[in-house]
LOTORFI-613235 format. One record per residue (C-alpha): x, y, z. Coordinates in steps of 0.05 Angstrom, whole numbers, plus 5000, padded with zeros to 4 digits. Layout:
N
XYZ
...
***
This chain:
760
321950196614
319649836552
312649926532
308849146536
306148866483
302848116464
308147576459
303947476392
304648076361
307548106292
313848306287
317448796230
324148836211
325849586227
329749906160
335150476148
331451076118
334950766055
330750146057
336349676093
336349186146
338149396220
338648726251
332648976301
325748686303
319749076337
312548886342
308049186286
304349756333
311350036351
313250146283
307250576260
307250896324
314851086320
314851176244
320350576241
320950476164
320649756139
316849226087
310949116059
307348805993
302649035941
299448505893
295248765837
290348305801
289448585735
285648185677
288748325606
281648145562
278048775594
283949195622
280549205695
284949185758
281248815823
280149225883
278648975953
274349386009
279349386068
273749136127
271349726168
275249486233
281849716192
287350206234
289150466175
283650766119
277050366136
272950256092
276650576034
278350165969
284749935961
290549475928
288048715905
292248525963
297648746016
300448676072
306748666127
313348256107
313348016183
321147966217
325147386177
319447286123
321247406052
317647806004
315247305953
313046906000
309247426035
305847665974
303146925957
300946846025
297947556036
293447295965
291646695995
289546956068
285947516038
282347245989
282446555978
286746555920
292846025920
298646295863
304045945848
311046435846
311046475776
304346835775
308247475819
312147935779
315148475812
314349115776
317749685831
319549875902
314850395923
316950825980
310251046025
312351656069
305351916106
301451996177
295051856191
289851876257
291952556276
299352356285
297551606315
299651196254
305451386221
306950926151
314350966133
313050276093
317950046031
312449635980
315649175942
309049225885
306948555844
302648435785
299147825771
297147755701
290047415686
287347345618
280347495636
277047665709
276647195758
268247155777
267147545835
263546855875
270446535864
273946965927
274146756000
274747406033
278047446104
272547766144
276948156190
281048476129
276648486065
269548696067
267848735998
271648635917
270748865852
273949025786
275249755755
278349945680
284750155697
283550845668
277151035711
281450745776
287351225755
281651795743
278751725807
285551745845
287252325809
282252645832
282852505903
276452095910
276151885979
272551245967
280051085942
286250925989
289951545960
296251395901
299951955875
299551775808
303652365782
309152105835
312451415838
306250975845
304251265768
309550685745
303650245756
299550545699
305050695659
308549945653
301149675641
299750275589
305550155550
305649345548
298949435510
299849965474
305549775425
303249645358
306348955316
309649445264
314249725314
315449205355
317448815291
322449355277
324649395339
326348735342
329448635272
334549225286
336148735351
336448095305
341248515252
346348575309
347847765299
350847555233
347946805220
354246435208
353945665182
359045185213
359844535176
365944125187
368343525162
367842835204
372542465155
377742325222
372642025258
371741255260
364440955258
364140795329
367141435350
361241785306
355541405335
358241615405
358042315384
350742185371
349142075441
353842585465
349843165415
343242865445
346942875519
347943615499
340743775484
339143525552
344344035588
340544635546
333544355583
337544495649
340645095627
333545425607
331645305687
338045615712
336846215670
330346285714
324245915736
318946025685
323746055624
321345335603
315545545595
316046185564
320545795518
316145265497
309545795492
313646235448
316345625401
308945325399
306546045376
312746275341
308746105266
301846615291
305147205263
311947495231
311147895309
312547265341
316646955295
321447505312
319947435381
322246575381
327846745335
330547385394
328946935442
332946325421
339646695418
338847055488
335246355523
330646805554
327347505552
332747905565
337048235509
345148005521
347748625473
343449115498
346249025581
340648515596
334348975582
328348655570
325948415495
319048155518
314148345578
310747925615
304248065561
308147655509
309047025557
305946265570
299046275592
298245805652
290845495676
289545335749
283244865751
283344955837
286845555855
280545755890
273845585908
269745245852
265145635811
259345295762
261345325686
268145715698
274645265678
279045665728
284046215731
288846325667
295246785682
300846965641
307546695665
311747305695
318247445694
321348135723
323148715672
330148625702
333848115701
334747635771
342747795786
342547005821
338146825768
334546215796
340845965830
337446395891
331046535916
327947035873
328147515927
333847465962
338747945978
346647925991
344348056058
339447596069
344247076041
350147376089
346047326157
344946596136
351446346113
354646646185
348846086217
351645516180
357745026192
363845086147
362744466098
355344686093
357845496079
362945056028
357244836000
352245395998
358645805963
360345255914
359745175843
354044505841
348244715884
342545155885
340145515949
332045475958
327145686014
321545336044
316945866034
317645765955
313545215966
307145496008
302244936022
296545366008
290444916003
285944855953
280244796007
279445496013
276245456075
279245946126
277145696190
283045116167
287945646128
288845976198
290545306230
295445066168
301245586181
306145526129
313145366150
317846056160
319146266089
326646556113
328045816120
333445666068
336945076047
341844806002
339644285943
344743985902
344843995825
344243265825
337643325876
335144005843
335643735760
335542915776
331542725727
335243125667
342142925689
339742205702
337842175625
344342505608
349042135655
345241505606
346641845542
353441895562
355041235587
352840965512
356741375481
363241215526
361540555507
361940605440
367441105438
374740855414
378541365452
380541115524
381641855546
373342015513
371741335550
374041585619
372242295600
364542135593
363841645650
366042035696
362042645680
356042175674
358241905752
358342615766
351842775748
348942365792
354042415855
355043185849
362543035852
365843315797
372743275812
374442665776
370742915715
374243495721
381143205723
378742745667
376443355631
383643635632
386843075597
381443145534
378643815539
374043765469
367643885506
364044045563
358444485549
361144415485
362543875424
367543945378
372243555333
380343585359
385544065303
390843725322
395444115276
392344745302
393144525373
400844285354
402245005335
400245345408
405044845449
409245395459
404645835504
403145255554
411445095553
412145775581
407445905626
412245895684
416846325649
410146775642
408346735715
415546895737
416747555693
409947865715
409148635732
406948485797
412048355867
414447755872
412047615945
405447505909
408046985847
407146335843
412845795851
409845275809
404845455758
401844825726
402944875644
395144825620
394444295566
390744765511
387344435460
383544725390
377144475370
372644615311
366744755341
360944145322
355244495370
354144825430
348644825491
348245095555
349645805573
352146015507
346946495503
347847185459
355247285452
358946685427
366046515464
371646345419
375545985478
374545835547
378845575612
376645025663
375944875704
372945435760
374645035817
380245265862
382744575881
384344365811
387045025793
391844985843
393144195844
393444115768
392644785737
387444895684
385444625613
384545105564
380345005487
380645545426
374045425383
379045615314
372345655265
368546115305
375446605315
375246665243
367746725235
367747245280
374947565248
372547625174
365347835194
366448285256
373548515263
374548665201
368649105181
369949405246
378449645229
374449925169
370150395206
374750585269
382350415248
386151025218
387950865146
394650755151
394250285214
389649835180
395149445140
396749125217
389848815215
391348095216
387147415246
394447125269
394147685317
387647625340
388246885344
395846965379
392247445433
386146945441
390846385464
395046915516
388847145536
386046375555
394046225585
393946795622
387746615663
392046055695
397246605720
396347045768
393347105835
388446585852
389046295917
391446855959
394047106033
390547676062
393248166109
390247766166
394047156147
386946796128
387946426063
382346626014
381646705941
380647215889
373947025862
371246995939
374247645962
373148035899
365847725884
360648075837
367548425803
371447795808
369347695730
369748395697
376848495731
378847815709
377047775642
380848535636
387348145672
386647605612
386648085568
391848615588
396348055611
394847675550
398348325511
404248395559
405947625559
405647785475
411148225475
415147775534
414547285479
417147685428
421847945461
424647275478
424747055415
419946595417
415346895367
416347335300
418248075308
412648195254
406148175309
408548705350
404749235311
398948835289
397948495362
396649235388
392149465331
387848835320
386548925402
384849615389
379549405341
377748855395
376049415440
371249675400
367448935386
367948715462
364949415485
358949225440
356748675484
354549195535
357649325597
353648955641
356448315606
364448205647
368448155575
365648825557
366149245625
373448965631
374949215552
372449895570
377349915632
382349705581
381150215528
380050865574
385950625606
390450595549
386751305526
388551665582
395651425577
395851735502
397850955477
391150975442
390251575397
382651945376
382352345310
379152895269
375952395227
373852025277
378851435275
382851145325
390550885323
396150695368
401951055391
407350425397
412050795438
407250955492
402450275485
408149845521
408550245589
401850325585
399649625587
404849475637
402249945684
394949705673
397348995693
401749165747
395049455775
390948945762
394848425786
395648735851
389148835863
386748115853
393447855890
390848325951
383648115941
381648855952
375048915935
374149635950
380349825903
376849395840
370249765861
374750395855
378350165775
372049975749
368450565773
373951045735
374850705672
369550195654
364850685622
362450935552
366851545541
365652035490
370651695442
367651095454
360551255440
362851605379
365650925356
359550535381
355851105340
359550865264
358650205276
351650205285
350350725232
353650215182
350549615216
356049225225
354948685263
356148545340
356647775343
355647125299
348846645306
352546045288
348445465250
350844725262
349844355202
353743855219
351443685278
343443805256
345643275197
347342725243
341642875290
336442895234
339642145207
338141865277
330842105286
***
């Protein structure tokens, strides 16, 4: 017979040993008493000025080490609650002290394995620790303290607090701070610790990877009105990049505008604006998203009323956090959701709200994001203010979540479709400004297709250039028909994608880091399938990034007497297959239960990495097709497989956490393996043509059945094998960085800075 307990009693979500949901709930007693492992938080006040961290006398009454001193604040994550939201409200209850979520950073999972009370209280408990950043203590008289847990607070320097627990004090809660709590010391040790001089060269070795590259272009084609629209549709631009910086995640405008506002204090944080302004945020694209900055470097933030007023003290100044590793939803999600979290919900919801929640033009947020903690701080009234259930989440679209920015760019944009002389421009840029503001953008879209120069991008139309790569969109059902893959999985009626080449005016949005040379839109399955895609080559930055990347890199890494086949019409040729062979394929698919899905949803988090290696591999084979057909010169043959072979190299230096780079390494250890690629004495690399041409048909072939059988587990599988840094490759990676060649182009838009400066 079950054992009773209060219908109030908190209850815990019970874990697997390795930390994951069980679907069972039991009431908090239960847990310790059967050693049920599950969550709790750990928030650490620690004030930067006098390197102190805040400790709190748990109340004498405590189960669990009375009297001792202990964490800032902690406490349960109660069945359903999230983490974030437990961790504000744990503050708050505590001691009086109302954060808002950018004041949390989340520094590690600790794992607490121990039993206490002679074998009564057994604390299997995963800690999900926080630090809040203050730039000088908060007075003492300024806390609230919940009688029942908190009996007493005070500060400690950070090394006499790790002293003390070292030595087992039993004043202390006990830390092993030789084990995995020690991270705690260590990530505030070495934040401080860094001197300017090596952070400087630290981060000029990371600038050096970027070549700055100046794009000017001439606007001679364009008529007056047509240049006056373009105005508004660079200054409709700037407005996207605002939105962008909040996507990336939630404090990033503010980080942004602290470190541009300080970025003239010191050549240190000059470097610091400059790092920042190519990744749009603190995390370093080239070097697999690890963090450039810590949360030390960030905005400072005041809060006049965050807790009870204090004579002659302004009120509590933090540093704006951000984690060390980069948010995977970025702030798309809650910050601390997981895929299971979001899974369990999803199954609760209707199938146009799951449609939505899924979709490309809406953010998912929780309730408990937005505490109402008041600013009362009188507890007697906290207790009777719960805050609503902080699992609750909800869907917001883009046009609710970013209203006011897209309101001032769905204006921008109507001007300038009024003043444009194009009708396609004119439809182009009032339906994306309708869109803005209805969240439909299938129209825009569609309208998109039949103009493709911008979207997140503005450029001027080559029509000559785009006259010459007619011949790839002609043949895309030819492309689609000849695949390596069965036909029970080809399409009947692939949609030729108008392709269109640009030279590129400016850019905004998420063009962080690495800069694309072509992209194909758009993502949504109805218009892929209805009207087939749109595809746009950016021709100036191809050949920025030819002559100052390719290039240099043949010189390293290409044998000598392969390095004649180093040509940009073959790395230009291969960028357009690559973009055409995006629209072929598998994309809406059958699976074996005769449910129609797609790739992207049954493939998920390797939908990209697999994709973009399916452009590219495909891209090759549909080359040769080509070729062989007649349709192009017998003369790229050679030089289509060795410039790729030097595009291994460049796409690999992105980092493998970035999907273009992970799906090149696939490609290259792929092609190793089958001898087509060839590793030297001297440490140069060439290509075996009568072995490169099976070789990429069998990579395809494989590919392309994975995607057209949406089998996750079999990507997993692929990627697992061949998307690393083997030894050749890190010997490669090695040269290049020796001679400082470098990864990717900064570009500067003069052009477009010209016509912005003439309007202000």
């Amino acid at each position: 017979m079950a054992e009773p307990y209060p219908q109030d009693a908190e209850l815990l979500d019970v874990l697997t040993r390795t930390g994951e949901k069980t679907g069972v709930s039991k009431p908090r007693g239960l847990v310790h008493r059967d050693g049920d492992y599950h969550r709790a938080v750990h928030v650490w006040i620690y004030a930067e000025s006098t390197r102190e961290l805040l400790l709190q006398r748990r109340a004498d009454c405590k189960e669990s080490w009375p009297g001792q001193w202990d964490i800032s604040s902690a406490g349960h994550i109660s069945a359903g609650d999230s983490s974030l939201a437990t961790a504000r409200r744990e503050l708050y209850e505590e001691l009086g002290i109302s954060l808002p979520k950018d004041a949390f950073e989340l520094i590690f999972v600790f794992l607490q394995e121990c039993t206490i009370n002679n074998g009564k209280y057994i604390n299997n408990e995963y800690n999900d620790v926080y630090l809040v950043t203050t730039l000088v203590p908060i007075p003492l008289e300024a806390f609230t303290l919940q009688e029942t847990e908190v009996s007493s607070v005070k500060y400690i320097h950070i090394d006499e607090y790790k002293d003390l627990l070292a030595k087992g004090d039993e004043e202390f809660v006990p830390y092993d701070v030789e084990g995995q709590y020690g991270q705690l010391f260590t990530i505030i040790e070495q934040r401080y610790k860094e001197n300017m001089e090596s952070r400087s060269l630290a981060l000029q070795k990371q600038l050096s990877q970027y070549a700055p590259l100046k794009l000017d272009l001439e606007l001679t084609g364009l008529s007056e009105a047509d240049k006056e629209a373009l105005l508004y549709i660079l200054k409709a631009s700037m407005v996207i990049d605002d939105i962008f910086y909040e996507q990336v995640w939630y404090g990033n405008s503010a980080l942004r505008d602290w470190l541009k506002e300080h970025s003239n204090s010191s050549y240190l944080d000059q470097l610091k604006w400059m790092y920042y302004s190519i990744n749009k945020g603190p995390w370093s694209c080239l070097d697999e998203n690890t963090a450039f900055l810590t949360t030390a470097d960030s905005a400072v933030k005041l809060l006049r009323d965050s807790t009870k007023p204090v004579s002659g003290w302004k009120g509590i100044e933090y540093r704006v956090a951000f984690p060390v590793v980069k948010p995977p939803g970025a702030s798309f999600y809650p910050p601390d959701m997981d895929k299971m979290e979001f899974k369990l919900w999803k199954n609760t919801l209707s199938s146009s709200e799951q449609k939505a929640a899924t979709g490309y033009f809406s953010v998912i947020r929780r309730h408990g994001d937005s505490l109402p903690l008041t600013t009362s701080h009188n507890i007697n009234q906290l207790e009777s203010e719960k805050p609503l259930k902080s699992d609750d989440l909800f869907i917001v679209p883009f046009s609710q979540e970013y209203s006011s920015s897209l309101a001032k760019a769905a204006e921008l944009l109507r001007k300038a479709s009024e003043l444009s002389d194009s009708p396609s421009l004119k439809k182009l840029l009032k339906t994306k400004a309708d869109a803005f503001l209805s969240n439909d953008y299938y129209e825009s879209d569609l309208a998109w297709m039949e103009l493709a120069t911008f979207e997140s991008f503005v450029g001027i139309r080559d029509d000559i250039a785009t006259s010459q790569v007619k011949l790839f969109g002609d043949h895309l059902q030819d492309l689609e028909r000849n695949l390596p893959l069965d036909d029970m999985y080809k399409s009947e009626s692939v949609v030729a994608a108008p392709i269109r080449v640009i030279q590129l005016l400016y850019n905004a949005g998420d063009v962080k880091g690495p800069q694309t040379v072509a992209f194909n839109l758009p993502n949504d399955e109805r218009i892929v399938n209805e009207h087939g895609t749109s595809m746009v080559l950016l021709k100036n930055v191809s050949e920025a990034k030819f002559n100052n990347i390719l290039k240099p890199i043949a010189d390293v890494c290409i044998k000598e007497e392969q390095k004649e086949y180093i040509d940009f019409e073959s790395f230009y040729t291969h960028t357009i297959c690559h973009e055409c062979c995006h629209g072929i394929g598998p994309h809406t698919i059958v699976l074996p239960s005769g449910e129609q899905s797609t790739v992207r949803m049954e493939l998920q988090e390797v939908h990209s990495a697999l994709e973009e290696a399916k452009a590219d591999i495909v891209g090759l084979w549909a080359l040769k097709f080509l070729i062989d057909e007649g349709l192009l010169p017998k003369t790229l043959v050679r030089s289509m497989y060795v410039s790729f072979l030097a595009g291994c190299f460049r796409s690999i230096r992105f980092g493998l956490e970035e999907a273009h780079g992970k799906g090149q390494a696939l490609q290259f250890n792929w092609l190793y393996e089958k001898n087509a690629f060839l590793f030297h004495s001297d440490e140069t690399f060439s290509v075996d043509f009568a072995k490169i041409e099976a070789a990429v048909e069998s990579l395809s072939r494989e590919i392309l059945t994975i995607q057209a059988k949406g089998d996750k587990a079999a990507a997993i599988l692929l990627l697992q094998k061949y998307a690393n840094l083997t030894q050749p490759l890190r010997i490669a990676l090695g040269k290049l960085e020796e001679v400082e060649v470098p990864v990717d182009i900064a570009p500067i838009f003069g052009a477009a800075n010209k016509i912005l400066d003439m309007s202000s």
